[in-house]
Each structure stands twice: as structure tokens, then as C-alpha cells.
C-alpha positions as CSV (number, residue, x, y, z in Angstrom):
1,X,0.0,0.0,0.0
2,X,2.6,2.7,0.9
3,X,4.6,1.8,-2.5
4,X,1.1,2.1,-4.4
5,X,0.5,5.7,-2.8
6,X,3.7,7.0,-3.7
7,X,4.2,5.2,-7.4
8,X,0.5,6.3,-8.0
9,X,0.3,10.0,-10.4
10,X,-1.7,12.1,-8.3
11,X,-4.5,12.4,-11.0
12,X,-4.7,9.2,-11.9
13,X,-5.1,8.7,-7.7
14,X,-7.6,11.3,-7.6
15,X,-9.5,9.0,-10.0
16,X,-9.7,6.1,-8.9
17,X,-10.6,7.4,-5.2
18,X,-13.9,8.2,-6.2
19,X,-14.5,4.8,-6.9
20,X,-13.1,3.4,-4.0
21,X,-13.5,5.8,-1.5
22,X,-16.8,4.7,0.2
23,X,-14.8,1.1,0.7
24,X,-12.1,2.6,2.0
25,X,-14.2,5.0,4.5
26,X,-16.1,2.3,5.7
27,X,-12.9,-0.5,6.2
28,X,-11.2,2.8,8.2
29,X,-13.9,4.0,10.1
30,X,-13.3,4.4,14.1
31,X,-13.2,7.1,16.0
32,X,-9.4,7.3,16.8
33,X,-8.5,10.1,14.0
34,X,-10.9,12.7,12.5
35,X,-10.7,14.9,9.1
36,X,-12.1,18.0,10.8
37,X,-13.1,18.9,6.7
38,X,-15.6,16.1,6.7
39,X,-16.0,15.6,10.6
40,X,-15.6,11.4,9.2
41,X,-13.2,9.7,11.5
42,X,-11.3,6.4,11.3
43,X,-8.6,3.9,13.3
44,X,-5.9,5.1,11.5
45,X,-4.6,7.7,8.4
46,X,-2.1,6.3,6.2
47,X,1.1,7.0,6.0
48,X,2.1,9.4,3.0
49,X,5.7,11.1,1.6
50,X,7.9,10.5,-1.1
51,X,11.8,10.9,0.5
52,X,10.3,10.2,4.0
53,X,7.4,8.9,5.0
54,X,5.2,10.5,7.7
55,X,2.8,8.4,9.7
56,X,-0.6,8.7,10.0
57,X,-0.5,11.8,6.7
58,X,-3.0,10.6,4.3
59,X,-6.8,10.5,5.5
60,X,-8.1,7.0,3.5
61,X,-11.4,8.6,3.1
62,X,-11.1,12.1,1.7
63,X,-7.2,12.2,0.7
64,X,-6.5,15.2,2.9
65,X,-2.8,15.7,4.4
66,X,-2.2,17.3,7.3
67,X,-1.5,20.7,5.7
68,X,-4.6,20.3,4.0
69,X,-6.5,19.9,7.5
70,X,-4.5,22.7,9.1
71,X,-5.9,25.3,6.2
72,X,-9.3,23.8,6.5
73,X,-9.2,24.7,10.4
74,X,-7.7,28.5,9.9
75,X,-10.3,28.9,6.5
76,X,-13.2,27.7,9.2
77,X,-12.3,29.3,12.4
78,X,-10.2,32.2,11.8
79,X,-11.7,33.8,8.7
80,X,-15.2,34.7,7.2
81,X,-14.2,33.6,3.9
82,X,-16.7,30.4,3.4
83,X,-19.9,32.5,4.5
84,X,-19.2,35.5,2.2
85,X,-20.0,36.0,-1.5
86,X,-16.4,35.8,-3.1
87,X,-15.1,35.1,-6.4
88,X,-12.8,32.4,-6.4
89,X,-9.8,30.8,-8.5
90,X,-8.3,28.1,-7.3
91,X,-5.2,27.0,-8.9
92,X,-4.8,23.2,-9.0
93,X,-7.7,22.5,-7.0
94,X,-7.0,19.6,-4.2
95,X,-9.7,17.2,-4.5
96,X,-10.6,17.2,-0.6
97,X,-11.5,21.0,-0.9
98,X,-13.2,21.0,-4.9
99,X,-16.2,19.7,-3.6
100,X,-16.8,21.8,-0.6
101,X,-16.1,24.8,-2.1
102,X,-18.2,23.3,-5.2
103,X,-21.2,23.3,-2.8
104,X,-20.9,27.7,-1.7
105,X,-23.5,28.7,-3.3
106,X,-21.8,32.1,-2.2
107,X,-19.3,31.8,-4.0
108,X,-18.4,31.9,-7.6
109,X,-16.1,29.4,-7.9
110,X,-13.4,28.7,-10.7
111,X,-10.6,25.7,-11.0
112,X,-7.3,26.1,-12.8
113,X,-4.4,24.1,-14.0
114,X,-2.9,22.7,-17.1
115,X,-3.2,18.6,-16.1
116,X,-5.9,18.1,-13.5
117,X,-9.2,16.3,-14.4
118,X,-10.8,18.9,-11.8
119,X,-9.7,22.2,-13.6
120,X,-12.4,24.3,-15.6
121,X,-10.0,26.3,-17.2
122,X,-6.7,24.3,-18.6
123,X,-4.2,26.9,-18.5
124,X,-0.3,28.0,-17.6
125,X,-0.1,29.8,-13.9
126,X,2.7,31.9,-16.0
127,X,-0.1,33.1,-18.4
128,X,-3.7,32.9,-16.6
129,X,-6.6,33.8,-19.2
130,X,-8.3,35.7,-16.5
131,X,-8.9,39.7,-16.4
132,X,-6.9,42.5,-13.9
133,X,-8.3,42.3,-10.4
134,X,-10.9,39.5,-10.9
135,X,-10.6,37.7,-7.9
136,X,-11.7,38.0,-4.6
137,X,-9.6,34.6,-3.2
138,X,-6.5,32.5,-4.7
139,X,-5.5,29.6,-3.8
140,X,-2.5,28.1,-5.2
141,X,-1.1,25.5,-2.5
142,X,1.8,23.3,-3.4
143,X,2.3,24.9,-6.9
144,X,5.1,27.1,-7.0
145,X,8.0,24.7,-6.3
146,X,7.1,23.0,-9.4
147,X,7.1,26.2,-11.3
148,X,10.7,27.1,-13.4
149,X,9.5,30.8,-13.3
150,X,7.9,30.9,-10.2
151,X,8.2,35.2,-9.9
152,X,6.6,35.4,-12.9
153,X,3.6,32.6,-12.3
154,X,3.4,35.1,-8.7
155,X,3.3,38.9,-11.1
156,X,0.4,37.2,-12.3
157,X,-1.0,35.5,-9.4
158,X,-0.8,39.2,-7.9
159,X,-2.3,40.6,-11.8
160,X,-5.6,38.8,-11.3
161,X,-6.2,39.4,-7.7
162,X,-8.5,42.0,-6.9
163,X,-7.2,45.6,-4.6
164,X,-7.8,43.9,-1.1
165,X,-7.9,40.3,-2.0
166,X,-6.2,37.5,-0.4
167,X,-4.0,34.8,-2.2
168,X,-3.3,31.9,-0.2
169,X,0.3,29.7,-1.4
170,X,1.5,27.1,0.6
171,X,4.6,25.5,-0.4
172,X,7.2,23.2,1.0
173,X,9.2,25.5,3.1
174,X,12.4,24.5,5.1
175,X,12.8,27.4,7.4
176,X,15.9,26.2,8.7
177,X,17.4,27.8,5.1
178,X,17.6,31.7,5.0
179,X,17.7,31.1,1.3
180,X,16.0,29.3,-1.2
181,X,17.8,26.4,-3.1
182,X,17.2,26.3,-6.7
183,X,19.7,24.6,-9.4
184,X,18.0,24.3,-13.0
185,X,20.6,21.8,-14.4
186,X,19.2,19.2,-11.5
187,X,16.5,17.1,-14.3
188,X,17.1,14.0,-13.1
189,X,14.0,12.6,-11.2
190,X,15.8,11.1,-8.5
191,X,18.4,13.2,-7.6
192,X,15.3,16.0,-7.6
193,X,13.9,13.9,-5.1
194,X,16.9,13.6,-2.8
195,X,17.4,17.4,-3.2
196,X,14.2,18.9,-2.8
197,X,11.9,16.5,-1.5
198,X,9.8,15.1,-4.9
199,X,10.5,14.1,-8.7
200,X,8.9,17.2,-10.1
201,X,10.2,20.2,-7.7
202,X,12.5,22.4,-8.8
203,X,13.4,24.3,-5.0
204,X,13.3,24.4,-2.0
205,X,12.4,26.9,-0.5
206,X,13.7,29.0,2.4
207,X,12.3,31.5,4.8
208,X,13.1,34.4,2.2
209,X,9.3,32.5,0.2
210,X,7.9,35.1,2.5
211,X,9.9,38.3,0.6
212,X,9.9,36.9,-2.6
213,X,5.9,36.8,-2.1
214,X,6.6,41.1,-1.0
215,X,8.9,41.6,-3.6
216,X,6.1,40.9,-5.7
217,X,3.9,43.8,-4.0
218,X,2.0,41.6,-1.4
219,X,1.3,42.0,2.0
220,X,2.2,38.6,3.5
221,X,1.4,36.9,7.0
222,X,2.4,33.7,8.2
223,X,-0.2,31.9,10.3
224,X,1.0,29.5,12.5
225,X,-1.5,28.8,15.4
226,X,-5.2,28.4,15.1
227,X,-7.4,29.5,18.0
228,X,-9.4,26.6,20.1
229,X,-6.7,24.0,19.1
230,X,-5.6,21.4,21.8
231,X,-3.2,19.2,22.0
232,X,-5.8,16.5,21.8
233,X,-7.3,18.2,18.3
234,X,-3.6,18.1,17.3
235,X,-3.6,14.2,17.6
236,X,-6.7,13.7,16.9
237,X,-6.9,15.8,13.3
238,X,-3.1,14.8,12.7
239,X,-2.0,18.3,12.8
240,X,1.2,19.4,11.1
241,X,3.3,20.9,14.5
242,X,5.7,23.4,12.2
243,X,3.2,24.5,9.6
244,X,2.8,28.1,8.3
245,X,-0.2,29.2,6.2
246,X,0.9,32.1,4.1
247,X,-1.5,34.6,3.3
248,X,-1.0,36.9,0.9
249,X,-3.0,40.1,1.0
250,X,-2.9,42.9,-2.6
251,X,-2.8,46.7,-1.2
């Protein structure tokens, strides 16, 4: 199973888990671990990670990591976001959060990407098809360290966000570096995975993702702690312990 989770393509995974996802729910289901974006709990997550893998990362049911269950927590309990009328883009839409934001009838809701079977719009982050200031909300999580030109894929991140608007872009961020690492002559799929983590990253980034996001003209907090959280809710929602959620705000 772990070997089948890793070898997998993620689209070809998203797939297939709507066929087999009731099964899975159902053979996983006790009340040990919860997905606080479902509220569906089971005995056990699976483990999940390409260099290393993490135990108890991968929710059988809905596919959600624990970064994906952190930003589900700070989207429901820290911000208004899911009750107001927004327009959205989402930029390779996860599939744990496509069909709850789907379901907002508040909010007009687009998908984005150039592979994924969930996207509306098949298009290049670099060159989005969308007008100035047409979105209210971005997401683009886990995008950018696949992206050569990543400053240029944020210029137009920042283009199609609206004066006020929030874009919200997690990456993989090791903020034990000051710097990012980037090295374009790295193509070969395994030594990209020794070096920065998966097959099809091209950095790793450093604490400086933060100023590179400013540099760009945004306004950018890192949110690390989520109000009401225990240490039980940590365990029990399998709860990244050094995640940062950066949110990006347009002045």
C-alpha cells in the first residue's frame, strides 16, 4: 500500500478514489483520528511522503494531508471567507477541498491548472486567461515549487487578484534555510527527489518565500497557530506541528 501511494500520479489517484473511497471509508472508520473537513473519523490515516514517510499523513477517506487539515481549520475558524459571497480561482484545486467549495452557493467558484481532471479552465499559472483584479480569493497550495519561473507565475497570481484580496500559497518550506535552493541543471528525477523532496520540484524553498511573495507587491502573514486548538485536536486531526499558512494580501 505505501509503494502504491507513492508510485500512484496524483491524478490518476484522484481518479480512482472516487470509486473506492466509500470502501475505504467504511474499512477505516473508528473514531481514533478525525478529518475536521468532513468531521468522518477512522482507526488510522495512512502513511504518506515521497523521501520520507510520515505516519498517519494521508486520510483513507477524503485524501486530505495534514496541511490540507490545518488550512481547512484556519479557513473555518479564523476567517469569514466560506460564508461571504467571493469570487474564487483556485489553482490546482486539491480534491478534498473541490467539492466543498463546489457546494458555496456564495461563491463563484473557478478551478485552474494545465493537467488536473478537476480544472475548468486548462491553462499555464505563468499566463492565466483571466482579467486584472478578478478575484476576490486564490488559492494556489503546493504549486510554486514546481514552477521554473515561479516570480513570474506570482506577477500574475498578484495581476488577477483583486485591490484587497487575499492569495493563499502554501509551499514546501524548510525554514531552517535563509535562502531558497534552486539549481535548474538538477532534471534527473531522482536526484530532484533527494534534493528537494519530490521528482517534479524544482526548489526548495527557504524563509526568504515570504519576501519573494513582497517583492512581488504583497502584504504577507504567516499563520502558524489556530485559536481553540488542543493538543488533543492536534492528535486527533493529525495536525502538522511546524506548519505556516501564508496569506498573501494585494494593497
Amino acid at each position: 500500500m505505501k509503494w502504491l501511494l507513492n508510485w500512484l500520479p496524483r491524478p490518476l489517484l484522484i481518479r480512482l478514489s472516487i470509486w473506492f473511497r466509500p470502501l475505504v471509508k467504511w474499512y477505516f472508520k473508528v473514531n481514533k483520528f478525525t478529518d475536521p473537513i468532513d468531521g468522518s473519523s477512522y482507526r488510522k490515516f495512512l502513511p504518506y511522503g515521497y523521501q520520507n514517510l510520515r505516519e498517519n499523513a494521508l486520510c483513507p477517506g477524503t485524501l486530505s494531508l495534514e496541511r490540507h487539515r490545518f488550512l481547512w481549520l484556519y479557513l473555518s475558524r479564523e476567517t469569514n471567507f466560506l460564508t461571504r459571497s467571493l469570487k474564487v480561482l483556485h489553482i490546482a484545486p486539491e480534491q478534498v477541498f473541490y467539492t466543498k467549495f463546489k457546494a458555496l452557493n456564495n461563491w463563484t467558484y473557478t478551478t485552474t491548472d494545465l493537467h488536473s481532471p478537476l480544472a475548468d479552465v486548462k491553462a499555464d499559472i505563468c499566463a492565466l486567461p483571466f482579467k486584472n483584479e478578478d478575484y476576490d480569493l486564490i488559492f494556489c497550495n503546493h504549486v510554486l515549487e514546481h514552477i521554473p519561473n515561479d516570480q513570474k507565475a506570482m506577477n500574475e497570481l498578484y495581476r488577477v487578484l483583486k485591490k484587497g484580496g487575499t492569495l493563499i500559497a502554501q509551499v514546501p518550506l524548510d525554514e531552517s534555510r535563509d535562502t531558497t535552493f534552486e539549481d535548474d541543471s538538477i532534471t534527473d528525477t531522482k536526484e530532484r527527489t533527494r534534493i528537494f523532496g519530490q521528482y517534479d520540484h524544482v526548489r526548495i524553498y527557504g524563509i526568504d518565500y515570504y519576501r519573494r511573495l513582497e517583492k512581488t507587491g504583497f502584504d504577507v502573514t504567516a499563520i502558524q497557530s489556530i485559536s481553540g486548538l488542543s493538543q488533543t485536536d492536534f492528535v486527533r486531526y493529525a495536525l502538522p506541528k511546524n506548519e505556516r499558512i501564508p496569506v498573501a494580501v494585494k494593497p
